[in-house]
C-alpha positions as CSV (number, residue, x, y, z in Angstrom):
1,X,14.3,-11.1,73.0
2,X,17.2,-9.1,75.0
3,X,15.6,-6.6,77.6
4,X,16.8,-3.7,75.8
5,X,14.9,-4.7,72.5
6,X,11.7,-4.6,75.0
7,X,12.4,-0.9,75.9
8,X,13.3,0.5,72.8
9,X,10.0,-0.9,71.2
10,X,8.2,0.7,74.2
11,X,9.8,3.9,73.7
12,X,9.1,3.5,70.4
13,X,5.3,2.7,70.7
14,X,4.9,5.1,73.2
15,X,6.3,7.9,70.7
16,X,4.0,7.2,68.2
17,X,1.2,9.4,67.4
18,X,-2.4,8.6,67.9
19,X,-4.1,8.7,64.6
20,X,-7.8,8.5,66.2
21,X,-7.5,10.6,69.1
22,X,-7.3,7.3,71.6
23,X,-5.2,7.9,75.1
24,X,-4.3,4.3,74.1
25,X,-3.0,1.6,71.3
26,X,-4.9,-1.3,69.9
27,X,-2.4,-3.8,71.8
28,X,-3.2,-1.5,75.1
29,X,-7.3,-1.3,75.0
30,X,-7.0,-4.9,74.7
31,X,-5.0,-5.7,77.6
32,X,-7.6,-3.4,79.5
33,X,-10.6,-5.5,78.1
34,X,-9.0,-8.5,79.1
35,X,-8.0,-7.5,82.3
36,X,-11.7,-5.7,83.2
37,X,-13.7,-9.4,81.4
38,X,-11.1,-11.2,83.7
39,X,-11.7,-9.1,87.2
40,X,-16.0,-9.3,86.2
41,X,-15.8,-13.1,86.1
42,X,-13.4,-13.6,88.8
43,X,-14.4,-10.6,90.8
44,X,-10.3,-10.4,91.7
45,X,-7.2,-9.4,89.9
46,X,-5.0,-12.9,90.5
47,X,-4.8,-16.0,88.1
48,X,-6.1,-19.1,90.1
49,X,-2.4,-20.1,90.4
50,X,-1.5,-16.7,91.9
51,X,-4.1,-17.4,94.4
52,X,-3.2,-20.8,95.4
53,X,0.7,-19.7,95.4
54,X,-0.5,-16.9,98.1
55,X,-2.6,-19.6,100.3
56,X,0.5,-21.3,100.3
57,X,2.3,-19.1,101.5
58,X,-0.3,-18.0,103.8
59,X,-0.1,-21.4,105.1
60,X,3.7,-21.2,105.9
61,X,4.1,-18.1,108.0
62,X,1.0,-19.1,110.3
63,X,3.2,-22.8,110.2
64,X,6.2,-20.4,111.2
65,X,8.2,-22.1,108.6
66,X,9.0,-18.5,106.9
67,X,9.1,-15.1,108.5
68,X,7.6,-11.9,107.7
């Protein structure tokens, strides 16, 4: 999909009118469950490989093999 498919279905969405009073769309409350079940499980907001990726590079700059 060409980016500016993406923004004209956001703008779109985001001009459609809420038919039950919601602040938010069906496609939108579940995103936020699945980000809050993810953060009470994990207790943090990163994927496992996010986290390793960041120990990685952790591991570099006190290596000095990469600069701040």
């Amino acid at each position: 999909m060409r980016n500016d498919q993406t923004n004209e279905s956001a703008v779109t969405i985001a001009r459609m009118p809420r038919s039950n009073g919601s602040p938010f769309t069906c496609r939108e409350w579940v995103a936020l469950l699945q980000l809050r079940r993810r953060y009470q499980v994990g207790h943090d907001l990163w994927s496992a490989e996010e986290v390793e990726r960041l120990r990685f590079l952790r591991w570099l700059y006190t290596k000095g093999q990469m600069a701040s």
